[in-house]
Every structure is written in structure tokens, then in C-alpha cells.
N, C-alpha and C positions, 0 to 999 in steps of 0.2 A: 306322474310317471312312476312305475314301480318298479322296485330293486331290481330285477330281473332285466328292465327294458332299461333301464340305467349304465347297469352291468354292461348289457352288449353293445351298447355306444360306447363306453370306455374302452371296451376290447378294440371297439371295431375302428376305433381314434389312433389305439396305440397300438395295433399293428400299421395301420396307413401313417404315422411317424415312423413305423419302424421301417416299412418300405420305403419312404422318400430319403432314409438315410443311408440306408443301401444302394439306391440305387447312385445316390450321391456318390457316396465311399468310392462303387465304381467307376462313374463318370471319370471322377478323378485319377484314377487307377490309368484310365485309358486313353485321359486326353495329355496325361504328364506324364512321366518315367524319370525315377531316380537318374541324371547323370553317372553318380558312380557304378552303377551296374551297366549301362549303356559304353559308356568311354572309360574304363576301370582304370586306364595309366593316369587320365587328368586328376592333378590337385586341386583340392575345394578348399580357399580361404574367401569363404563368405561376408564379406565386409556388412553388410547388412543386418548379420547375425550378433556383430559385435559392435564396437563403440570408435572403433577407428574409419570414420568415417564422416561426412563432412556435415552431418547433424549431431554426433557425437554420442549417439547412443545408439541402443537395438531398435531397429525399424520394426513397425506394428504388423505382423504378420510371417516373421519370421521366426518359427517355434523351434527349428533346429537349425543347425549349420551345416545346410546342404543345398542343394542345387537340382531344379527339375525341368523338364524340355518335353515338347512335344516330340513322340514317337518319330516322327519325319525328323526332325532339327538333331534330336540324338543321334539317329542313326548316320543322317549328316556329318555330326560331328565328331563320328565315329572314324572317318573317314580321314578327315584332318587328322587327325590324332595319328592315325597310323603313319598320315602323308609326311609331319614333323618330327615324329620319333626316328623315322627313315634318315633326319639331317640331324642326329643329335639331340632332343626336343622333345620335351613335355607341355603340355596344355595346362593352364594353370587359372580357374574357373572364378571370377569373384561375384559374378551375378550371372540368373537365367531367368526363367519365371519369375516376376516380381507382383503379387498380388494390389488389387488394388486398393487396399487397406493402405500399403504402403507408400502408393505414389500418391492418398490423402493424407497421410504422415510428410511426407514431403512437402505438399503444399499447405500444412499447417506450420513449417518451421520455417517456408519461407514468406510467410506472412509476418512472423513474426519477428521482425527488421533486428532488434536490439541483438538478438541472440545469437551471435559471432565469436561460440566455441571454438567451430574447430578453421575459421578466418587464416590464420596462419599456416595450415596445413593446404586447404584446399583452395580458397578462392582472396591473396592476399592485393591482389591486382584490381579487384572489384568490391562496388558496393552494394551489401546483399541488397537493396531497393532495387537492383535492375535485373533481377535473377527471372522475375516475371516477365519482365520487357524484354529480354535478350534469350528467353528461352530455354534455360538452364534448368528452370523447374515448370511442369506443365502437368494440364490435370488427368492426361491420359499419358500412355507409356506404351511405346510397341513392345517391352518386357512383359506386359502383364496378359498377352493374346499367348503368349510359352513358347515364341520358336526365336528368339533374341536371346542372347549371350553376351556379356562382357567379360575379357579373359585378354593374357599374355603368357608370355613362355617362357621356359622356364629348363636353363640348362642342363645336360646331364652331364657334362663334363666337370664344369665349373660348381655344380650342384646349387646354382645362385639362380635367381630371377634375371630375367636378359633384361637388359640396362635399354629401356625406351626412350630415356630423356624427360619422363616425365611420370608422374602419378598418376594412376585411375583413379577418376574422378575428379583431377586438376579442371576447374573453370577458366579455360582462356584460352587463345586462340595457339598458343603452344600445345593442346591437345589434339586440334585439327590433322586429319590425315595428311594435306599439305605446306603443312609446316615444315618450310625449310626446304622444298622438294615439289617432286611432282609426281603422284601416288599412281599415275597413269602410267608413265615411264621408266618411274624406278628413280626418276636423276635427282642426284642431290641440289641445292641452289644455293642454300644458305639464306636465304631471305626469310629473315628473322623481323621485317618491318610491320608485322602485324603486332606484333609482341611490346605489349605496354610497357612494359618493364626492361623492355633492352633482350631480352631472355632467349637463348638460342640450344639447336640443339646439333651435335655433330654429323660427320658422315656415317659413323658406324651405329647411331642410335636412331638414322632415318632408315638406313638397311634393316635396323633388326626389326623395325615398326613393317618394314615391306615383307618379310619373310614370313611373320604374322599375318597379313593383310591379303599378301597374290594362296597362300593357302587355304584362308577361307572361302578365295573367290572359288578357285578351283574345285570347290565342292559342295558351293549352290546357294555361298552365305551372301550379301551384298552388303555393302558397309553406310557406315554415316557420316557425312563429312564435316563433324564435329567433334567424334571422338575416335582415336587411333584402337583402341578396344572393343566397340561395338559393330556386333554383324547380327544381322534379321536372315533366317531363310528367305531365300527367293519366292520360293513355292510354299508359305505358312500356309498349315491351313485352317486357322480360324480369323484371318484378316478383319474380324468386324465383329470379333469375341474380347472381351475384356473379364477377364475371371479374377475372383479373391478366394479362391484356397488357399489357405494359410500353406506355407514351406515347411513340409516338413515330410521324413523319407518315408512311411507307412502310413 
């Protein structure tokens, strides 16, 4: 092969790199959008980005501390945002998009039984051997299709996070949207008998969970009934997309 004929195979390699990374760069562009430019009042503490979280370090694919949504789900939750800020209320965003680099970070820590960092924090009721059996860690994630959200609110009065009764990311049936209640009705019950640990949560921390909850519905989120935090668009639309673009705003 001669220099020449060499040459334009290298060229012709490294422009077709350079288009498959463009048109990447865009894909991404168009299938994600920054939340803070979408819903600009929501606050972003990323729990993934940091180490307060119940692996205890930075999750694998999380390059900045920010938060991204499919175009529909933003503009969705654009909508809430205004609907809460109307009662007092800010949005306060700690996961959206979660690539799947991360929910394989996940199910590499919970493989790994011994390593019960952050046990006291998050899951002190259980033993991480049954996280695979009970579902708490799984090898797919409806975060990682981009129109799934976890988040709570967050006073403007009191200038404090509203008091849920419980932690994002808490393992146990204290996080369930029916806890203590009935998420259909609104009505408080106190029926804390699921709760291993005795563990309850009041009447004003199951309302502040419902005032969360009846405004996601209202604007097309549908929830999970395992965690008082997490809502999926109704209408996603890559239901059978599983993407790893790393998080990050640009």
C-alpha cells in the first residue's frame, strides 16, 4: 500500500470517528436536557455525584453534579414546579437520568455483601444478602430510559427540606408510598406494622409525602410503590431504551 493510499484511509477513518462522535454528542443533546435550564427554580443535590449515599462514594458515571431528563419528562416537570411553587414549594432533584454504568456500579457493591459503609445510614433494618432478593438493587433501572426523577421539596418559608419521615434512598418498607396511609385517599392510618423496626411516621410527614405525590400525578408522572420519591413519565418515550451517557451538563 502506498503512502498516499494509506494517508486516505487515515483520513477517511478519522473523519467517520469524527462523525460518529458528533452525531453522538447530538443524540445526546436531544434525547437529554439539562434540568436546570428546563425547571431553573428546582434544586440539584446529586446524591450520586457524591459519597452521601448508600454505596458511599461517587457512582460510575456521574462526571458532574447535575441532573438530566428527557425533553417530554422536563417539560413535565416543568409544570409541577410551577404547580408547587404556587403552595409555597420548591423541587428539589437528587437523581434523573442514571446511566447504566451506574446501576452496573450498583450491582457490583451489592455483590459485594461484606461492604456495609454506609448500613447505618441507609438500609440498618436489613441484610445486604437480600438486596438482590427483595429488589432494592436490580440490573436494569427505569432511570437510565431519562424520563424518571427522584426528588422532594423543599420549603420556601421555612427555607428547609419538608420533613418526609424519611431518607431518600431509605431500604424499607418505611419508604413505601403507603406507609402509614393510603396514597389513593390521602387518609392517614398509622399502620406502621410493616415496619421491622417498630418505625413510624406522623400525620404531617404522610401529607407532606401526598402533596409531593397528587402533583406529580397531575402532570403525567406515575409513581412507584416502593419509593415516596420516585415518578416515571407516563408517556416516556424510550420505554425499551437503556442509555449510558455519562451525567454531565454539556
Amino acid at each position: 500500500m502506498s503512502n498516499y493510499t494509506m494517508k486516505r484511509h487515515v483520513i477517511s477513518y478519522a473523519l467517520a470517528l469524527a462523525c460518529t462522535l458528533l452525531l453522538a454528542g447530538c443524540k445526546q443533546k436531544t434525547v437529554l436536557v439539562p434540568v436546570a435550564e428546563a425547571v431553573p427554580d428546582a434544586i440539584l443535590e446529586i446524591r450520586y455525584y457524591g459519597t452521601y449515599n448508600f454505596v458511599g462514594e461517587r457512582i460510575d458515571g456521574y462526571l458532574e453534579p447535575t441532573a438530566l431528563l428527557t425533553p417530554e419528562a422536563a417539560a413535565a416537570l416543568k409544570k409541577v414546579s410551577d404547580d408547587v411553587m404556587a403552595q409555597g414549594y420548591r423541587l428539589k432533584i437528587y437523581d434523573a437520568y442514571r446511566p447504566q454504568r451506574a446501576v452496573d456500579h450498583f450491582v457490583r457493591w451489592a455483590a459485594d455483601v461484606p461492604d456495609t459503609l454506609m448500613n447505618d445510614y441507609f438500609y440498618p433494618d436489613l441484610d445486604k444478602s437480600v438486596l438482590f432478593e427483595q429488589e432494592y438493587i436490580m440490573e436494569k433501572s427505569g432511570h437510565t430510559r431519562g424520563s424518571t426523577v427522584d426528588l422532594t421539596l423543599f420549603d420556601m418559608r421555612t427555607e428547609k427540606e419538608v420533613d418526609m419521615g424519611g431518607t431518600f434512598d431509605w431500604f424499607g418498607p418505611e419508604s413505601h408510598p403507603d406507609f402509614c396511609g393510603n396514597p389513593e385517599t390521602g387518609e392517614y392510618t398509622g399502620d406502621n406494622s410493616k415496619s421491622p423496626a417498630g418505625r413510624s411516621i406522623t400525620p404531617e410527614q404522610f401529607a407532606n409525602r401526598m402533596i409531593l405525590r397528587n402533583a406529580m400525578l397531575r402532570h403525567g408522572f406515575k409513581p412507584l410503590d416502593s419509593e415516596w420519591w420516585h415518578f416515571t413519565l407516563k408517556d416516556e418515550p424510550y420505554k425499551d431504551t437503556y442509555f449510558n451517557y455519562p451525567v454531565i451538563q454539556k
